[in-house]
N, C-alpha and C positions, 0 to 999 in steps of 0.2 A: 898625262891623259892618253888615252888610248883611241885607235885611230878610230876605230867605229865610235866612238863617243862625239865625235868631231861633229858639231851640225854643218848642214849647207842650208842655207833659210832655213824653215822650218822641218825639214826633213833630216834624221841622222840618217849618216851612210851606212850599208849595211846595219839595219838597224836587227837589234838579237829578239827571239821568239821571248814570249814570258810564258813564266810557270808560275804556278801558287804551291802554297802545300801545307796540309793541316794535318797535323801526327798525336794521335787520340792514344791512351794508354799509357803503359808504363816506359819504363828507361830503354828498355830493350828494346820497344819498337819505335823511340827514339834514334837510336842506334840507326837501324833500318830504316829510317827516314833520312838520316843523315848521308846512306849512302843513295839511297836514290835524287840527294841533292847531288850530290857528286857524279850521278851518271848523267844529270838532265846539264848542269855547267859541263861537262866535258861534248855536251852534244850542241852545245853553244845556247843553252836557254837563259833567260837573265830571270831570275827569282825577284818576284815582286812582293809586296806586302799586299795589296787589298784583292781578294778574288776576283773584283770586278776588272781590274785591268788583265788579268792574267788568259791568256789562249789556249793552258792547258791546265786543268786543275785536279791535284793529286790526293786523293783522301787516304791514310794510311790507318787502317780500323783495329779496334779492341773487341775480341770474341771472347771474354775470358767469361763474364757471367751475365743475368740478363739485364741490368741496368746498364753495361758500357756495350752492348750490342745495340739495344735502345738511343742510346747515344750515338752511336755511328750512325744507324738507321736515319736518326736527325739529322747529323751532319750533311751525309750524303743530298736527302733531298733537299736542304736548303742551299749547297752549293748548287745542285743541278740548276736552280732557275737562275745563274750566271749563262746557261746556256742559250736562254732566249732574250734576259737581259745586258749583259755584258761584252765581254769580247770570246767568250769560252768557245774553242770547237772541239776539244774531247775532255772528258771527266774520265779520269782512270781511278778504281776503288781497289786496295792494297791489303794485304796485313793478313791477321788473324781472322776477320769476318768472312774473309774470301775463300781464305783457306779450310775455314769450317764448314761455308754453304754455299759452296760457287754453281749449284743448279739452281738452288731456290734465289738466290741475288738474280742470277743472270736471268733468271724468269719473270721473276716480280721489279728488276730496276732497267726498265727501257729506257730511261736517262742516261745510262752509264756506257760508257764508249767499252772500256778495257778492264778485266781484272785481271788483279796480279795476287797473291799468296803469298804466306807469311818467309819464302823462301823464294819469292822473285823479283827482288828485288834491283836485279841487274837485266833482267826482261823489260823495264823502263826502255831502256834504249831501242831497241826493236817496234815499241806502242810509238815515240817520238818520231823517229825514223820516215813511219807511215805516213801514206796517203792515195790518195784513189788508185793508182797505178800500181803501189807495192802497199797494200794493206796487210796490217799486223792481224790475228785473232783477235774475237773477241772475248775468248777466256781465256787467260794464262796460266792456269792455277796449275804448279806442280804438284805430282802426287805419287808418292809421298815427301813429305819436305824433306828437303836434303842439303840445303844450303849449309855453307861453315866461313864466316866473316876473317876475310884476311887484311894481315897489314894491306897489300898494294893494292885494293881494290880502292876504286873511289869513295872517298867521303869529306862532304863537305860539313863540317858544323854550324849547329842553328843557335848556340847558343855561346857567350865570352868564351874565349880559349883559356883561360884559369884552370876552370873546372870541366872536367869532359868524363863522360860513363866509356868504360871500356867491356866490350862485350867477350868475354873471355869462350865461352861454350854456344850451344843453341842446343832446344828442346829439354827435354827431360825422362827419366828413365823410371818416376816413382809412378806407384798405385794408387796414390791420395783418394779416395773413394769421392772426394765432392768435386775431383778438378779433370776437366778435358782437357789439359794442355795439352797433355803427350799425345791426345789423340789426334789433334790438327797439327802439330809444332815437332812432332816426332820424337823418336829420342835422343839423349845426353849424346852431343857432338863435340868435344873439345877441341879446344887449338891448342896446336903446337906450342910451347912455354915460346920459344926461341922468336917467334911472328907476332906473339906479343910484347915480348922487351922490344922488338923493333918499333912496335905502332907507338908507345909508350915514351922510346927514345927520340922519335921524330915528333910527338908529341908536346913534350916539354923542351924540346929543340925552338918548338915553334910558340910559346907561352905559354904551357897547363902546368902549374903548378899544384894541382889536386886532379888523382882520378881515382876514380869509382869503377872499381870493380865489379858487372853484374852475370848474372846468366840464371836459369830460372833454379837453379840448383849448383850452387856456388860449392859449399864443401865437397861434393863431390866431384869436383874437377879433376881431370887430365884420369880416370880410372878407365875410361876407356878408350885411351890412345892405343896403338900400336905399341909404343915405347911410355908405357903406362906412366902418367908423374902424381904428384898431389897438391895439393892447395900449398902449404908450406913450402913447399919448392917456385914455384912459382913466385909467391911473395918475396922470398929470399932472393933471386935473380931479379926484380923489378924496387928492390930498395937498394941493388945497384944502379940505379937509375942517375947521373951527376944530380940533373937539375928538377928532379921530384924530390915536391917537399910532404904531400901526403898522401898518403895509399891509404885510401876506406872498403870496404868489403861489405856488399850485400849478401842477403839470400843464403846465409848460415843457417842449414837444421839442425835443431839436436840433436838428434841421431850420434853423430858422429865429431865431436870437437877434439883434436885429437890435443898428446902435450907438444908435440913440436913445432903447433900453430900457435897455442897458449905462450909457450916462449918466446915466441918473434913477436908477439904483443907484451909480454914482460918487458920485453927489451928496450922499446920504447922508440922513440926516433921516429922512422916516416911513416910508419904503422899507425896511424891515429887508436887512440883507445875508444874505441866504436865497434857493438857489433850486432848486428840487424838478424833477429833470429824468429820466426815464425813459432811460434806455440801453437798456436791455433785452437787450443782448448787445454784442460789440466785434468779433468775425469777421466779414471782410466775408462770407463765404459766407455766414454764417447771417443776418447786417442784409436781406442781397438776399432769402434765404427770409421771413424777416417782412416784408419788403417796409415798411422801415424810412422810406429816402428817402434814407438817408446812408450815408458808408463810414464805417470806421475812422480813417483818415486825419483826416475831418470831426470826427471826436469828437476826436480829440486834440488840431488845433489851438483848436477853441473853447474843451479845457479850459487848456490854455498860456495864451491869450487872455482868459482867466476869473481869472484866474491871477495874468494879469502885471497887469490894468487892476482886479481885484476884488482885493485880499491880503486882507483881512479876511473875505472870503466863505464863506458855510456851506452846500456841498451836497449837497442829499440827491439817491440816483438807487436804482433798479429794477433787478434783471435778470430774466431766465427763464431756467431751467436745463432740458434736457432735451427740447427742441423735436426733434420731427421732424427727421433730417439731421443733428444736434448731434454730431461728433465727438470725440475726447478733444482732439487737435487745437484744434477749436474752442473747447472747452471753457478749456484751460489758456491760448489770447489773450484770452476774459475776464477769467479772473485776473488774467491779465499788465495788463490796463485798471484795474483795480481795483485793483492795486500802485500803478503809476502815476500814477491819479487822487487817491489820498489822500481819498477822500470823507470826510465829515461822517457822515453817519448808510445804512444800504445795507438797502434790504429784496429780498429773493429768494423768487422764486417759482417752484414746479414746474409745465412747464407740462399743462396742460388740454387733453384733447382734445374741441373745441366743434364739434359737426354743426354746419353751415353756416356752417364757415368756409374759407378755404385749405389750411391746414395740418392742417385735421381730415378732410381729402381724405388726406393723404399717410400712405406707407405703412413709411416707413424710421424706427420710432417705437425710442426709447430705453428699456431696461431702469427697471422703475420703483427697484431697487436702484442703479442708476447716478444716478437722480435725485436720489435721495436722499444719495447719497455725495456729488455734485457743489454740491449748495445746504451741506450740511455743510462741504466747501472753503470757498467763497465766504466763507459767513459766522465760519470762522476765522479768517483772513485779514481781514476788514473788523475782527473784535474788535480784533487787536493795534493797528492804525490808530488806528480810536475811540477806543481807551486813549492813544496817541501825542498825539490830535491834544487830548483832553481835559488830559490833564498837558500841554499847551502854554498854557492856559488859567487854571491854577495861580500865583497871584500878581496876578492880572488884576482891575482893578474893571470890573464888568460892570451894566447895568441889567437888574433882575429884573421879569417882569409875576410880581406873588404870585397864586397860585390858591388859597390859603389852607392847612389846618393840613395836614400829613403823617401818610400811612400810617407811616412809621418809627415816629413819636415823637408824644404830645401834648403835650412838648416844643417840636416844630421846626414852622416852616412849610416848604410846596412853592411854588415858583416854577419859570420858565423864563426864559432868557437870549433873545436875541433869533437862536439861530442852534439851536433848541428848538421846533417846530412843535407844536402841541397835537395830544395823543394820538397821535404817530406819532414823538415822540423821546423823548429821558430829559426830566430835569427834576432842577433845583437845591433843594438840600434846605440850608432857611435857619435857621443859629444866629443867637442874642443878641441878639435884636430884638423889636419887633411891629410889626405888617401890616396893612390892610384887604385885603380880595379884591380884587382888579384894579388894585392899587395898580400902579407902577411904581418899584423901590427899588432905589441902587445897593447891593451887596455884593462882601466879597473875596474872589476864587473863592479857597480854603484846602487843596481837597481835592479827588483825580477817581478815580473807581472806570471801569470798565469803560463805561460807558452815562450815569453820573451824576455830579451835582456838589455840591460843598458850600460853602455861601456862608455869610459873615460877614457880618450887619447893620450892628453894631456898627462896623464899619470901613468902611463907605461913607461919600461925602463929600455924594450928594445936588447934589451940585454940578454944573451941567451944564457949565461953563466952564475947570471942572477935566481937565485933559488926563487921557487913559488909559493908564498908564505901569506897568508893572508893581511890585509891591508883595512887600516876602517877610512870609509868613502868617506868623500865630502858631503856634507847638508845638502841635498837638494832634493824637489820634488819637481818632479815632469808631468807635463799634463798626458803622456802618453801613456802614461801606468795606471793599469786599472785601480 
């Protein structure tokens, strides 16, 4: 026990400040949340779970389109009334929303104590620091972002140490005609290969036995260092890794798959056969409207070529529906891509019309009824696949990461298969066994629902040496299969 833990009556000694903190968006401002965990504990703050207890409440925002700006917007003002309810004395707002419109926020949110930017993350400490005698600003927002995430900066994680996103780059360098990143997020900043084997080796030093690889533009990595490297380099120094058992990779475009990335997934080992690649549409007319970089054509054969040299491969891909210019036409050669491709896992998005973009210029916009109708197709069409490709799986001994007990049942544990991205696919629902968290355990896939699986403990052999050979399950039926 530690000594300020210690009561005296009712009162602890030196009792620590509390923080809250709610992190809206993707992995990457995950990431950035995780180190402004680590800057508010090194300033002695103790991280509480209910906002209401918390004295300093930190909202880390998503500016990407307009539904998760909507969403922060919400956030924000419903944490603010902890400020008249609860124990709250400053509300600081973070991230990409600040970084996009830190005049109109600061204008329009008189609630809000501090902002911070998708690149101030270590400005935390300076907002904590304050108070009536040495006050911090109240806008912090650099500009232009220039942050670059290092191993020894602080970070505390919010979620099991098994699995942990590693932020390899910040910002992005493409034209995508529907996307503002680059324009608040700056551009493609890589890190050094050498400061990520370290975060990586101290990582799994300390229990992560799975990390994810992210940054908004993954194959293009390390091209613009000083001592220029590439994705495949990098991979190869980080499956020297002792105690990593899986390296996954986000945010691959087509553009560029080269072969000596394709090999280090041949090869097999702590490369999981997973790989998350953005389409974003399949008409050449509309690739040329987003200013993609590739045809149709390019997509098809890479997937042939994914295909014939990966069999085992699990990919996840993106579209937008509804772009500017989008005809039905265009429309139905996505499907047509999406028949074809056979993906793994497919999320769809309607798109956003973002001032300061390309496409948020253009004037030929799609019915939001169309939109809707059109993301509805798509993801019809991908269910039956996903059921296909899961009952293809059926009989299969697979190695499971356990993430521990299941929502179904307090019966069953949850796991993921290696072709299962954390939080953005299904996930294996484990009979007749027991588990540690982050263990790694074979079972026999028994059962596949629409998005999920059901694995037998019982029946794995643990055996690494043991081929992978399909098995026929035992009878049963679960009431958790649709």
């Amino acid at each position: 026990m530690k000594a300020n833990d210690i009561p005296v009556g009712d009162v602890p000694v030196n009792p620590r400040k509390t923080i809250h903190f709610v992190s809206l968006g993707c992995p990457k401002n995950r990431v950035d949340t995780e180190v402004m965990l680590g800057v508010s504990e090194h300033a002695g703050y103790q991280l509480v779970a209910n906002a209401s207890d918390a004295e300093v409440i930190v909202v880390n925002t998503c500016g990407f389109v307009e539904a998760a700006k909507q969403e922060s917007i919400d956030t924000i003002l419903a944490l603010a009334d902890y400020k008249g309810q609860g124990k709250c004395k400053k509300l600081v707002v973070a991230g990409c929303l600040s970084q996009r419109y830190p005049e109109e926020l600061a204008r329009d949110l008189p609630e809000v104590d501090h902002f911070l930017g998708s690149s101030d993350m270590r400005k935390l400490d300076a907002v904590l620091a304050a108070d009536k005698e040495h006050p911090a600003e109240r806008v912090l927002v650099g500009n232009p972002a220039d942050y670059i995430f290092s191993q020894s900066d602080p970070r505390r994680l919010s979620t099991d140490p098994h699995s942990v996103y590693v932020k390899i780059a910040e910002g992005c360098s493409r034209k995508c005609s529907f996307c503002a990143i680059p324009s608040f997020r700056g551009k493609q900043r890589s890190r050094p290969v050498e400061d990520i084997v370290r975060e990586v080796q101290r990582l799994c030093g300390d229990g992560t036995v799975e990390v994810n690889l992210v940054s908004q533009d993954t194959i293009s990595y390390g091209r613009d260092l000083d001592r220029p490297a590439n994705l495949a380099q990098l991979v190869r120094a980080l499956l020297e890794v002792k105690e990593l058992r899986w390296l996954r990779l986000f945010y691959l475009y087509p553009e560029k798959l080269d072969d000596e990335l394709v090999e280090l997934y041949a090869a097999g080992g702590k490369l999981v056969p997973y790989l998350d690649m953005p389409f974003q549409h399949a008409s050449d007319h509309m690739l040329k409207l987003m200013r993609r970089g590739y045809n149709a054509k390019r997509q098809r054969e890479l997937l042939e070529r994914l295909r014939t040299r990966l069999p085992g491969l699990f990919i996840r891909s993106s579209f937008i529906v509804g772009h500017p210019g989008e005809t039905e036409q265009d429309f139905q050669e996505l499907l047509d891509l999406v028949r074809f491709a056979e993906l793994d896992h497919v999320g769809v998005f309607r798109y956003s019309h973002e001032e300061g973009t390309h496409s948020g210029s253009l004037t030929d916009l799609v019915a939001q009824k169309t939109i809707e109708r059109r993301a509805r197709e798509v993801m019809k069409v991908q269910r039956g696949i996903s059921k296909r490709r899961l009952r293809a799986l059926v009989g299969r001994e697979l190695d499971i990461l356990v993430e521990g007990p299941s929502d179904e049942s307090e019966h069953l544990l949850v796991g993921r298969h290696a072709g299962q991205a954390p939080e953005v696919d299904g996930s294996v629902h484990l009979l007749n066994g027991t588990a540690e968290r982050g263990e790694i355990r074979k079972a026999l896939i028994t059962h596949a629902a629409d998005y999920d699986l059901v694995g037998d403990l019982s029946c794995g052999t643990d055996d690494p040496l043991r081929p992978n050979t399909p098995r026929k399950p035992k009878a049963r039926k679960l009431q958790i299969i649709a």
